[in-house]
N, C-alpha and C positions, 0 to 999 in steps of 0.2 A: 518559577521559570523552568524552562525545559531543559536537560541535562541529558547530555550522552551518555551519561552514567546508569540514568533507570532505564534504559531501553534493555527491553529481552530480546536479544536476536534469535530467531526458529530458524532453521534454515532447511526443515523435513517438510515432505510436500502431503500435502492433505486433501482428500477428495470431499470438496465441498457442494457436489452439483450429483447426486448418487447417480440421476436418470439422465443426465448425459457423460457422468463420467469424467470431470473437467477438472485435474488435480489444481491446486491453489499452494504454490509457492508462500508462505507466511513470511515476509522478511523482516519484522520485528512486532510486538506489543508496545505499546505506549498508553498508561494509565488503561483505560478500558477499551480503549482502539487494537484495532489489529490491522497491520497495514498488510498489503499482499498483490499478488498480480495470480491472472489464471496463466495456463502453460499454454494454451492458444492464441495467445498476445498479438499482437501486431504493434507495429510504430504508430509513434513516435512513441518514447518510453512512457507510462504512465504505472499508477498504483491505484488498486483500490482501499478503500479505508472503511472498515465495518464495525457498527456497534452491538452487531448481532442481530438487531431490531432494525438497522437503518445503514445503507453504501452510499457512498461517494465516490467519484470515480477522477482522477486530479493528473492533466500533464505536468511532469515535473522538468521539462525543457521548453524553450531557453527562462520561462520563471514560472513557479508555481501556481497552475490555473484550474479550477474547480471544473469541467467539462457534464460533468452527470450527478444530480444528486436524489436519491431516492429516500428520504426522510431522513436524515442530519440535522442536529439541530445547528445553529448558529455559532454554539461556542466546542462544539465541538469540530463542527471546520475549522473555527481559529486554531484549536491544537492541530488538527494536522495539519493545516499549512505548516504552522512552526515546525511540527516533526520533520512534515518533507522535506522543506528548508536547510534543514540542521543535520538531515542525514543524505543529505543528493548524492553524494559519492558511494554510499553502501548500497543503496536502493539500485543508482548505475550500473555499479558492479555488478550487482547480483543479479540483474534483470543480463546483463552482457554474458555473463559467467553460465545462464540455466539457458540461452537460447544459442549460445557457442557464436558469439559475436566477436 
Protein backbone atom coordinates (compact mmCIF):
# COMPACT_ATOMS: atom_id res chain seq x y z
CA UNK A 1 0.00 0.00 0.00
CA UNK A 2 1.07 3.50 -0.53
CA UNK A 3 2.30 5.61 2.31
CA UNK A 4 3.21 9.26 2.66
CA UNK A 5 5.96 8.03 4.51
CA UNK A 6 8.11 6.66 1.47
CA UNK A 7 7.71 9.65 -0.69
CA UNK A 8 10.98 11.60 -1.41
CA UNK A 9 10.07 15.09 -1.76
CA UNK A 10 12.86 17.16 -4.30
CA UNK A 11 11.78 20.36 -4.54
CA UNK A 12 15.31 21.61 -6.72
CA UNK A 13 14.51 22.28 -10.42
CA UNK A 14 16.25 20.18 -13.03
CA UNK A 15 16.79 20.87 -16.73
CA UNK A 16 15.42 17.91 -18.23
CA UNK A 17 14.89 19.30 -22.02
CA UNK A 18 18.93 20.38 -22.58
CA UNK A 19 17.83 21.90 -26.28
CA UNK A 20 15.04 23.74 -25.30
CA UNK A 21 16.16 24.45 -21.91
CA UNK A 22 12.82 23.53 -19.94
CA UNK A 23 13.65 23.23 -16.11
CA UNK A 24 11.37 20.32 -14.50
CA UNK A 25 10.10 21.01 -11.00
CA UNK A 26 10.57 17.14 -9.43
CA UNK A 27 7.82 17.26 -6.79
CA UNK A 28 8.58 13.84 -5.29
CA UNK A 29 9.91 10.08 -6.19
CA UNK A 30 7.67 7.30 -5.50
CA UNK A 31 9.18 3.69 -5.89
CA UNK A 32 10.73 4.27 -9.50
CA UNK A 33 8.25 7.06 -10.56
CA UNK A 34 9.21 10.58 -10.59
CA UNK A 35 6.52 12.77 -10.49
CA UNK A 36 7.06 16.51 -11.80
CA UNK A 37 5.54 19.39 -13.95
CA UNK A 38 7.77 21.53 -16.55
CA UNK A 39 7.99 25.44 -15.53
CA UNK A 40 6.05 26.46 -18.69
CA UNK A 41 2.84 24.69 -17.43
CA UNK A 42 -0.40 26.04 -18.25
CA UNK A 43 -3.92 25.09 -16.57
CA UNK A 44 -5.44 23.32 -15.32
CA UNK A 45 -2.97 21.78 -12.68
CA UNK A 46 -1.58 18.54 -13.89
CA UNK A 47 1.74 16.38 -13.38
CA UNK A 48 3.88 14.38 -15.29
CA UNK A 49 4.98 10.93 -14.03
CA UNK A 50 8.27 9.31 -15.65
CA UNK A 51 9.91 5.98 -15.61
CA UNK A 52 12.81 7.29 -17.35
CA UNK A 53 11.83 4.98 -20.34
CA UNK A 54 8.05 5.98 -20.37
CA UNK A 55 5.55 9.83 -19.33
CA UNK A 56 2.42 10.04 -18.55
CA UNK A 57 0.96 13.10 -18.24
CA UNK A 58 -2.46 13.09 -15.53
CA UNK A 59 -5.09 16.17 -14.58
CA UNK A 60 -5.18 16.11 -10.98
CA UNK A 61 -8.38 18.35 -10.78
CA UNK A 62 -11.46 18.03 -10.02
CA UNK A 63 -10.38 13.81 -9.99
CA UNK A 64 -7.46 12.19 -11.23
CA UNK A 65 -7.45 11.58 -15.07
CA UNK A 66 -4.67 10.07 -17.32
CA UNK A 67 -4.79 12.83 -20.25
CA UNK A 68 -1.31 11.60 -22.28
CA UNK A 69 0.50 8.51 -22.17
CA UNK A 70 3.74 7.86 -23.84
CA UNK A 71 4.72 4.07 -22.94
CA UNK A 72 3.45 3.51 -19.12
CA UNK A 73 2.78 0.39 -18.35
CA UNK A 74 -0.54 -0.38 -16.77
CA UNK A 75 0.46 -0.88 -13.22
CA UNK A 76 2.42 1.66 -13.22
CA UNK A 77 -0.47 4.16 -13.84
CA UNK A 78 -2.25 2.41 -11.09
CA UNK A 79 0.63 3.73 -8.71
CA UNK A 80 0.44 7.08 -9.87
CA UNK A 81 -3.01 7.42 -9.81
CA UNK A 82 -2.68 6.30 -6.13
CA UNK A 83 0.21 8.70 -5.63
CA UNK A 84 -1.69 11.53 -7.15
CA UNK A 85 -4.55 10.78 -5.03
CA UNK A 86 -2.78 10.64 -1.84
CA UNK A 87 -0.58 13.58 -2.35
CA UNK A 88 -3.23 16.43 -4.28
CA UNK A 89 -2.54 18.90 -1.76
CA UNK A 90 1.42 18.80 -2.02
CA UNK A 91 1.44 18.60 -5.83
CA UNK A 92 -1.20 21.83 -5.47
CA UNK A 93 0.77 23.57 -3.42
CA UNK A 94 3.71 23.38 -5.16
CA UNK A 95 2.48 23.81 -8.57
CA UNK A 96 0.52 27.33 -6.75
CA UNK A 97 3.78 28.06 -4.85
CA UNK A 98 6.53 27.75 -8.33
CA UNK A 99 3.98 29.73 -10.57
CA UNK A 100 3.12 32.53 -7.69
CA UNK A 101 -0.61 31.59 -7.74
Amino acid sequence: NFSKNTISINFNTYICKPLTYISMPVLFYYLHLKFCFYSNEHEPIHVHVSTGQAEAKFNITPTTKMIENHGLKARDIRIAIKAIEDNRDIITRQWKEFFNQ
